[in-house]
VOPAGU-2260 file (C-alpha; in pm, 1 decimal, decimal comma):
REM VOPAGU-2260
SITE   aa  ch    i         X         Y         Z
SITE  UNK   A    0   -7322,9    -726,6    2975,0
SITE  UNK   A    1   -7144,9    -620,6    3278,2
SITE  UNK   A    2   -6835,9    -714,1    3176,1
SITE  UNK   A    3   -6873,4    -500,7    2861,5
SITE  UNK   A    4   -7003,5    -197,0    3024,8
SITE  UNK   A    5   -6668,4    -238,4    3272,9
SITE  UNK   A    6   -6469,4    -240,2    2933,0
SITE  UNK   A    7   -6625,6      78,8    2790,5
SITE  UNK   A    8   -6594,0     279,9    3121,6
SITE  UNK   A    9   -6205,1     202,3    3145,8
SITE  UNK   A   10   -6126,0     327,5    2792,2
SITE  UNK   A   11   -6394,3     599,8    2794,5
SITE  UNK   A   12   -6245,1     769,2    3120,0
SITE  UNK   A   13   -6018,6    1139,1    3117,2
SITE  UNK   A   14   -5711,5     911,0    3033,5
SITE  UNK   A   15   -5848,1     915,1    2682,3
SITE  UNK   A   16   -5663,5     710,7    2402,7
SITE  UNK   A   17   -5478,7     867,7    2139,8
SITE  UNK   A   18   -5308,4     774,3    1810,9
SITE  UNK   A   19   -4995,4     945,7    1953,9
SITE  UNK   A   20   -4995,0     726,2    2281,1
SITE  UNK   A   21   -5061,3     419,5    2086,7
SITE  UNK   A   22   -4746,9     488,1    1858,9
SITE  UNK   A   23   -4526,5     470,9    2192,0
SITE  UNK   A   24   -4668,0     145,7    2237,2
SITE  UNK   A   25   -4557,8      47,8    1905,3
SITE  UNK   A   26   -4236,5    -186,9    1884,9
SITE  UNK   A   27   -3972,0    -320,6    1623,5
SITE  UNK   A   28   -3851,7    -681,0    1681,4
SITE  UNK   A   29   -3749,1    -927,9    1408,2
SITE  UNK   A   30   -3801,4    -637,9    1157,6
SITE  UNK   A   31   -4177,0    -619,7    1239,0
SITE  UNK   A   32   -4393,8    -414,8    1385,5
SITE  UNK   A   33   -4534,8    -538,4    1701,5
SITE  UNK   A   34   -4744,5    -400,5    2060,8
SITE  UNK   A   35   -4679,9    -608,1    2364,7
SITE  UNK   A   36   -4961,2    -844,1    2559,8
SITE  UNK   A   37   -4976,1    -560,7    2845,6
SITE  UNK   A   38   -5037,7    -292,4    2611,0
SITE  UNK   A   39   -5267,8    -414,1    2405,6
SITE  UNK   A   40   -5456,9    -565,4    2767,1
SITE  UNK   A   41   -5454,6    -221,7    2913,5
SITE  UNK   A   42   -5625,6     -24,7    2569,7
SITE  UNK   A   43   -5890,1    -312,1    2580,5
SITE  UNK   A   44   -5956,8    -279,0    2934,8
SITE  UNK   A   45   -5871,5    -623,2    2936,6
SITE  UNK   A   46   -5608,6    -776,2    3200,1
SITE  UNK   A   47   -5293,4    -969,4    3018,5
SITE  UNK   A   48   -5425,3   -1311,3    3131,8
SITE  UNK   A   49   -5762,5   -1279,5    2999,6
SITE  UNK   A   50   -5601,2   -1156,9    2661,3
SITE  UNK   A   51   -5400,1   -1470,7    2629,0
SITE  UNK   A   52   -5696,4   -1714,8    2710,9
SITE  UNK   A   53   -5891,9   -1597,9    2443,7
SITE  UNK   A   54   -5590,5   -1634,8    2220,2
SITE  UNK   A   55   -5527,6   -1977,0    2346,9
SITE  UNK   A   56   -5872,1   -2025,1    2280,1
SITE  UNK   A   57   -5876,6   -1941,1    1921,5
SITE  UNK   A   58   -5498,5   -2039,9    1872,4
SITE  UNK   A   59   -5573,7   -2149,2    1503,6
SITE  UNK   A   60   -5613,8   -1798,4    1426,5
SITE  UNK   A   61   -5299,9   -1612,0    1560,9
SITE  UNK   A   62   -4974,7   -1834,6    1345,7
SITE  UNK   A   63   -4658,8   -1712,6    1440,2
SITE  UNK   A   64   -4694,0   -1412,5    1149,9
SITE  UNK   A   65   -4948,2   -1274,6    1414,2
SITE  UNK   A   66   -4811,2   -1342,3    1750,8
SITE  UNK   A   67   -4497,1   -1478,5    1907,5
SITE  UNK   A   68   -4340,5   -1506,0    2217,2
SITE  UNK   A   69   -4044,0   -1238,9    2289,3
SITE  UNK   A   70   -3688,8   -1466,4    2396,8
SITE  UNK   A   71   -3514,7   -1355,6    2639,9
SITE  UNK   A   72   -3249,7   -1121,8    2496,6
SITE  UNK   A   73   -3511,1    -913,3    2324,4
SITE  UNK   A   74   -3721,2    -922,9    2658,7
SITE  UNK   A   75   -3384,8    -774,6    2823,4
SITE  UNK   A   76   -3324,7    -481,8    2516,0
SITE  UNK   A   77   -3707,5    -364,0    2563,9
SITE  UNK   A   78   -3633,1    -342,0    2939,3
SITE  UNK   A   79   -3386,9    -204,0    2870,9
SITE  UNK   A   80   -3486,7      63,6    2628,7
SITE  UNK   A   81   -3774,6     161,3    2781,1
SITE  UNK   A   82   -3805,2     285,0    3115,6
SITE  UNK   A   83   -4208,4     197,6    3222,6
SITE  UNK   A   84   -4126,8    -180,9    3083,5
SITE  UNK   A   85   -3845,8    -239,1    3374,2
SITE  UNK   A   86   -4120,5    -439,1    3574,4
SITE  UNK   A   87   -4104,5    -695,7    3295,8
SITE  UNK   A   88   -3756,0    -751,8    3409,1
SITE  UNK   A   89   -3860,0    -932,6    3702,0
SITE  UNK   A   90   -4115,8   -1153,4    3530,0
SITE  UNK   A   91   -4121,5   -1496,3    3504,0
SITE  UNK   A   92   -4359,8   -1523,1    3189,7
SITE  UNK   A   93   -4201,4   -1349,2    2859,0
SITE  UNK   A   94   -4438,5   -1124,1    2657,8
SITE  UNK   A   95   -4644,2   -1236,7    2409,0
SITE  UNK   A   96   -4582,6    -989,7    2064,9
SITE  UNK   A   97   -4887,1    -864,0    1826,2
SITE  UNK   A   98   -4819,2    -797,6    1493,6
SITE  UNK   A   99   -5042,5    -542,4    1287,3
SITE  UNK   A  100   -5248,9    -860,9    1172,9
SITE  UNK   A  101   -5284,2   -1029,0    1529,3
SITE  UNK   A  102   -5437,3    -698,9    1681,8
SITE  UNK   A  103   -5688,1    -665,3    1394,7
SITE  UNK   A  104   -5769,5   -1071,9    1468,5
SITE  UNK   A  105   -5777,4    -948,7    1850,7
SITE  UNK   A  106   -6086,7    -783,1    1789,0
SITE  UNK   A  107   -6263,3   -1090,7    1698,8
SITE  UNK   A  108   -6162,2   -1302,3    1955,1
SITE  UNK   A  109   -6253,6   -1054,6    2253,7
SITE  UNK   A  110   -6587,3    -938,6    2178,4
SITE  UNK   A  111   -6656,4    -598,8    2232,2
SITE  UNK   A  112   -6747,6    -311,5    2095,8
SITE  UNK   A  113   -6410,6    -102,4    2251,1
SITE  UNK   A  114   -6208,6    -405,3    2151,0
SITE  UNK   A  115   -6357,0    -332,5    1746,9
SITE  UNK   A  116   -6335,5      68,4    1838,2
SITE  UNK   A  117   -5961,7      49,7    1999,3
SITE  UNK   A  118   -5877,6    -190,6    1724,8
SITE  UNK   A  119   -5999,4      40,8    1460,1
SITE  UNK   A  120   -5753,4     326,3    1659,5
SITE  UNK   A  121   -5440,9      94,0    1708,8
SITE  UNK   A  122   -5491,4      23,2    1301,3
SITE  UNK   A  123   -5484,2     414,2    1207,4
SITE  UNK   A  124   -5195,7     420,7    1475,7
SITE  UNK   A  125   -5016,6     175,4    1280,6
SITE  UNK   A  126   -5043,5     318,8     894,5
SITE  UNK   A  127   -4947,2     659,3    1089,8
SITE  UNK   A  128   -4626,1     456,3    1232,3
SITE  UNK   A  129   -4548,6     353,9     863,6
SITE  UNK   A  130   -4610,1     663,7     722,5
SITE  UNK   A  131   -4398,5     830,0     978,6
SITE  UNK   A  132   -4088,4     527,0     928,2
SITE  UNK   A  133   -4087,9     636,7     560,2
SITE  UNK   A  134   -4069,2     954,0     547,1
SITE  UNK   A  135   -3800,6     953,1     783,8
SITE  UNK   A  136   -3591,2     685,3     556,3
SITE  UNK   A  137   -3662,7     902,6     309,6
SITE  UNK   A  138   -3462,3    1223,8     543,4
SITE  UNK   A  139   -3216,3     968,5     626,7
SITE  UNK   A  140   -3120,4     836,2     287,6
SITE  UNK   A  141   -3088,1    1249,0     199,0
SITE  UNK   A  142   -2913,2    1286,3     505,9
SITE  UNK   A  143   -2671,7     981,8     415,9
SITE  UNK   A  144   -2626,2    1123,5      31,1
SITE  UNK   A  145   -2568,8    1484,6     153,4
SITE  UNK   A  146   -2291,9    1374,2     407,6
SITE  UNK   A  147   -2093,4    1156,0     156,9
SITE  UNK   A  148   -2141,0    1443,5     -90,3
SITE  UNK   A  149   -1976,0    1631,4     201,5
SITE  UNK   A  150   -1721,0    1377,4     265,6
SITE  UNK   A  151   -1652,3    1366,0    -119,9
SITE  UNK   A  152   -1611,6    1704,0    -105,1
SITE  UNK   A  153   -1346,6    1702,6     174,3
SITE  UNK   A  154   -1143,3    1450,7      25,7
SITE  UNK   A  155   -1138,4    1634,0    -243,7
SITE  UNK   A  156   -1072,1    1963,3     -87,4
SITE  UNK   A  157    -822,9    1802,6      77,8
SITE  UNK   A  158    -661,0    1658,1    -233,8
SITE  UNK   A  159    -675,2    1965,4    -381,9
SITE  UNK   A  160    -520,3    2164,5     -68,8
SITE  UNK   A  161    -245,3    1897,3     -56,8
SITE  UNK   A  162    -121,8    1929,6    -429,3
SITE  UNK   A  163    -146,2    2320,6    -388,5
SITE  UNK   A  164      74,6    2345,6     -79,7
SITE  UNK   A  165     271,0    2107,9    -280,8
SITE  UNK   A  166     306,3    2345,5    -578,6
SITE  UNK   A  167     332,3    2649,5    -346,2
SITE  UNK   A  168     620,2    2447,5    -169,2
SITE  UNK   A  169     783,6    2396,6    -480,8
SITE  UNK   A  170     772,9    2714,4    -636,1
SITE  UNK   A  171     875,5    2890,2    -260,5
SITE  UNK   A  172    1166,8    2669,1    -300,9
SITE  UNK   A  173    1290,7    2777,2    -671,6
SITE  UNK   A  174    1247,2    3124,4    -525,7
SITE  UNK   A  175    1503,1    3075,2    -260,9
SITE  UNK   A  176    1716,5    2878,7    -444,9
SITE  UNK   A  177    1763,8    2894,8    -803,7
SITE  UNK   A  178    1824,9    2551,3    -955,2
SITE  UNK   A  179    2035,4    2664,8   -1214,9
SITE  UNK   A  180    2090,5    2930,2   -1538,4
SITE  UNK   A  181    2347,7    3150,7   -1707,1
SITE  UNK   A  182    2525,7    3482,9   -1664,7
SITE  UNK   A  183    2641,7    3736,3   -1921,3
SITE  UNK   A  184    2903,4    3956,0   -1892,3
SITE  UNK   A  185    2823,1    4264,8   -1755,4
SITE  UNK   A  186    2548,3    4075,9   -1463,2
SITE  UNK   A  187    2842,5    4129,1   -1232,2
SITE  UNK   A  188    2544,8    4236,8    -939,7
SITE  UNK   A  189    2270,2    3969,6   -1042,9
SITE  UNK   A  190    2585,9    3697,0    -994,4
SITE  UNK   A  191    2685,5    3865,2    -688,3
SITE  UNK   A  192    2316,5    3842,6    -529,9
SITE  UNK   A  193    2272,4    3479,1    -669,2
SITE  UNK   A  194    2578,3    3350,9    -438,1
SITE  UNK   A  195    2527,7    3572,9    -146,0
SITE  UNK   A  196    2169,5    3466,8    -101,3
SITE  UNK   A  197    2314,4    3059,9    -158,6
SITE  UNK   A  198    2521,9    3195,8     140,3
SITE  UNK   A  199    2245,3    3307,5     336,2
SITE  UNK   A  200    2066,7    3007,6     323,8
SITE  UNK   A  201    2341,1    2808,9     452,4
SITE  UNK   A  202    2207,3    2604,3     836,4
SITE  UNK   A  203    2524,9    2450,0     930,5
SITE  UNK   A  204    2831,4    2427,6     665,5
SITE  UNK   A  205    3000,9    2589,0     347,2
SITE  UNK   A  206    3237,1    2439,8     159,2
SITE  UNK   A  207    3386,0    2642,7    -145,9
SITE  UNK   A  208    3630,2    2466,9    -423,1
SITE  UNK   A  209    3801,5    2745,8    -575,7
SITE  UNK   A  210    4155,2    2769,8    -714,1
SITE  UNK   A  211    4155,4    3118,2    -715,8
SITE  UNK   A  212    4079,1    3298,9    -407,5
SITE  UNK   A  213    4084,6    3666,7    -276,1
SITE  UNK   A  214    3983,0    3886,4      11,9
SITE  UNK   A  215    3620,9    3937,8    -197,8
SITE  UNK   A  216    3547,0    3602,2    -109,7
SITE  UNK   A  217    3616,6    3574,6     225,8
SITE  UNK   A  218    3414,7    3905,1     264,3
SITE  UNK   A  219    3137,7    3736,8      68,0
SITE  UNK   A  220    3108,0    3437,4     322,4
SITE  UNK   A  221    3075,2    3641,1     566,6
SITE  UNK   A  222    2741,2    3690,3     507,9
SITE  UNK   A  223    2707,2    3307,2     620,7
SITE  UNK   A  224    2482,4    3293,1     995,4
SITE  UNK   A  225    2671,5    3292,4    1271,4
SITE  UNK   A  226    2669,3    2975,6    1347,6
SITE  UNK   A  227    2744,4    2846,7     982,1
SITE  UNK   A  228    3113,5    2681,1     936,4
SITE  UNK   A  229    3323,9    2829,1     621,7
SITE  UNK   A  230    3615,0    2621,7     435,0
SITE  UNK   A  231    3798,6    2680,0     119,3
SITE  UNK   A  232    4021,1    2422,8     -62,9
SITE  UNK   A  233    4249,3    2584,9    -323,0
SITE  UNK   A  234    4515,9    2442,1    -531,7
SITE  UNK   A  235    4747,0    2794,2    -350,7
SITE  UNK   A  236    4779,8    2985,8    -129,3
SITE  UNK   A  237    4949,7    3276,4    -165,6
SITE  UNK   A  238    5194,5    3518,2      78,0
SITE  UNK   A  239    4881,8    3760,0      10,7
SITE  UNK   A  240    4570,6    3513,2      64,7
SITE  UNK   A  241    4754,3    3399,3     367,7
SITE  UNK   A  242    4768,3    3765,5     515,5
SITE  UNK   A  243    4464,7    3843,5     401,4
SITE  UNK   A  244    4293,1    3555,5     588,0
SITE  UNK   A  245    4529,7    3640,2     921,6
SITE  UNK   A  246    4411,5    3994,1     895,2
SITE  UNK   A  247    4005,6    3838,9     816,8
SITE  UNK   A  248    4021,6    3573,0    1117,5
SITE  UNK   A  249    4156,0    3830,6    1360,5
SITE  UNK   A  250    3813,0    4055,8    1293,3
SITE  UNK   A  251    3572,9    3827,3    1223,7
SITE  UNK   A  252    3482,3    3510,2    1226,5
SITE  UNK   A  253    3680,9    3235,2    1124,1
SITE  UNK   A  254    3749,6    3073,5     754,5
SITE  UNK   A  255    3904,0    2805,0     729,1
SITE  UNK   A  256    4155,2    2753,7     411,9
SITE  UNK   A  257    4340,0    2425,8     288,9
SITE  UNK   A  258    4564,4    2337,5     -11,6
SITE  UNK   A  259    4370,4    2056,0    -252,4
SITE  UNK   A  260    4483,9    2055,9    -613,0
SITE  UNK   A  261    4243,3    1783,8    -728,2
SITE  UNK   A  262    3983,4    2002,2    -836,3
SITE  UNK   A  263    3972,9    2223,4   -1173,6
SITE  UNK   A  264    3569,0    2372,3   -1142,4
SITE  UNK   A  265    3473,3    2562,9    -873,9
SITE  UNK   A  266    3189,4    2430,2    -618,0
SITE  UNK   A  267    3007,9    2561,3    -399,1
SITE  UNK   A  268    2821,1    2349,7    -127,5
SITE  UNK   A  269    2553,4    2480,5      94,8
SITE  UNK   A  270    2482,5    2230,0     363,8
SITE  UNK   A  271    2465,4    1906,7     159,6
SITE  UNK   A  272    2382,0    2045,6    -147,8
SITE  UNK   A  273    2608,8    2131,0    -415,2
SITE  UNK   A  274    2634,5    2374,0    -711,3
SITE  UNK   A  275    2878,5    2398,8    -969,5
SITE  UNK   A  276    2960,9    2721,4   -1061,3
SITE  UNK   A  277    3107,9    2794,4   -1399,1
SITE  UNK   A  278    3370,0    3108,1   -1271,2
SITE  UNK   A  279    3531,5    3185,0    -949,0
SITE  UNK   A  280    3357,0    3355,7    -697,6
SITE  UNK   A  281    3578,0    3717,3    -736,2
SITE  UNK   A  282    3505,9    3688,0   -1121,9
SITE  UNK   A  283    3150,2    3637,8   -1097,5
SITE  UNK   A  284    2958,4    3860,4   -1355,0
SITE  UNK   A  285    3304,9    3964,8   -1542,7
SITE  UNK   A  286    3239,8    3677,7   -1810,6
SITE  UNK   A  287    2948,2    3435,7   -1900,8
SITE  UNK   A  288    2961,2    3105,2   -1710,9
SITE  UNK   A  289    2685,9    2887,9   -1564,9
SITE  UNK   A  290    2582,0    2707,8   -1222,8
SITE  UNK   A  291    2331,8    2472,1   -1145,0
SITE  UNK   A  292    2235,7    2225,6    -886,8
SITE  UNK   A  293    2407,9    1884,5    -892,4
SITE  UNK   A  294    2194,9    1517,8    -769,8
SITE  UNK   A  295    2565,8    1428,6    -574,0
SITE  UNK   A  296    2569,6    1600,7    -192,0
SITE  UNK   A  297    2827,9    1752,0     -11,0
SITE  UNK   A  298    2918,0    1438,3     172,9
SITE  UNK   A  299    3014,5    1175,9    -135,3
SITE  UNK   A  300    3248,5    1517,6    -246,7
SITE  UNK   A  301    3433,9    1499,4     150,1
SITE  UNK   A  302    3427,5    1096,2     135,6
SITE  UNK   A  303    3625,1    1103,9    -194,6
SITE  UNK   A  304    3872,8    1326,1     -60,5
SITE  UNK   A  305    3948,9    1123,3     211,7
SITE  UNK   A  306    4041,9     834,2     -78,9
SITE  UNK   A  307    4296,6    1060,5    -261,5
């Protein structure tokens, strides 16, 4: 009877035993459940040795679904996981591990009315453990649908940003340079505008094919940057163009002319792209003709020159 009254006064003192403080006792190994030999010792008022003997005692009543020993990499993740279990680090005995079933089989191997009493509290601590592990699956598995809903989303957002900067890019593109089209007579000024603005665009080179050159165009490639080359290949040129260009070259920035008879259309080629234009540049707008955009660039047009 002493022994018993010792029990009772231990769990009965101002340290008093709550359902909260038994669920930090409460472990997860081998996807169960479990409280540790110590634990359980201390809430029973109990030490760990005398817990064991009376489980040794009765082993035919704790299988291995009730109580097993912990090996030594899961002693070494509790240690390490939990701070007031670092003594165990040191031990030479591994824990022994209680499932929910061994601790309600503790109760009638010890003998006591706290064992039945702290038994009955370590059960309701346990159902409040599960309760507590669903409902936070249940937040999780939202949690887990809401973020790929969110991830969805972005990759779709992104998609869709991706194809719109795509379309924007496109259609910022046939703004600055028209692909192709006709004039009418009489759209002397919309022609006009059309080439100037292919001249503006120009990064590095212009190369004009034109057999029939005047002073308008070398004033119209002037409107080329600065540092944007200019050369003309006519089939003539005449006492007049010849002046003309002295006269330009001595003002303003060079253009360079040269004699090439192999052409008959005119093109005009802005970096490496190329457009053929339907009339020469100091006729455009005075009859209808056409341009567009060719696939070939600007360097097949100089590599087949150097062949003739």
């Amino acid at each position: 009877m002493a022994k018993k009254e010792a029990i009772v006064k231990v769990n009965s003192a101002d340290n008093k035993i709550t359902i909260p403080k038994i669920e930090n006792m409460i472990f997860s190994f081998r996807g169960l459940q479990v409280m540790l030999d110590r634990d359980l010792a201390m809430l029973y008022g109990v030490t760990t040795k005398r817990l064991n003997e009376q489980v040794k005692r009765n082993l035919e009543r704790f299988p291995d679904r009730f109580r097993f020993q912990l090996s030594s990499m899961e002693l070494n993740e509790l240690v390490a996981n939990c701070d007031r279990l670092k003594t165990l680090k040191h031990s030479s005995v591994q824990p022994y591990a209680f499932t929910e079933q061994g601790i309600a089989m503790l109760s009638t191997v010890l003998h006591s009315v706290t064992a039945i009493a702290i038994s009955i509290q370590i059960m309701d601590a346990f159902v409040a453990m599960r309760h507590l592990v669903a409902s936070n699956a249940k937040i999780f598995q939202r949690l887990s649908n809401i973020e790929q809903n969110q991830l969805a989303l972005a990759v779709r957002q992104n998609n869709t940003d991706n194809k719109l900067a795509e379309v924007f890019k496109r259609l910022d593109s046939e703004n600055t340079q028209t692909q192709q089209g006709i004039f009418f007579d009489g759209q002397v000024f919309d022609a006009y505008t059309l080439v100037s603005d292919l001249i503006r665009s120009a990064k590095s080179r212009i190369i004009l094919f034109d057999n029939y050159v005047d002073d308008s165009v070398l004033a119209m490639l002037d409107k080329r940057a600065d540092d944007v080359s200019a050369q003309i290949y006519t089939c003539n040129i005449s006492r007049k163009l010849s002046l003309d260009l002295q006269r330009h070259n001595a003002q303003y920035r060079p253009i360079t002319v040269s004699i090439f008879s192999n052409a008959h259309d005119r093109f005009l080629c802005i970096d490496e792209t190329v457009y053929h234009v339907g009339a020469s540049l100091k006729d455009l707008g005075k009859k209808w003709f056409a341009f567009n955009k060719m696939e070939v660039k600007t360097k097949m047009l100089m590599d087949k020159m150097k062949d003739i």
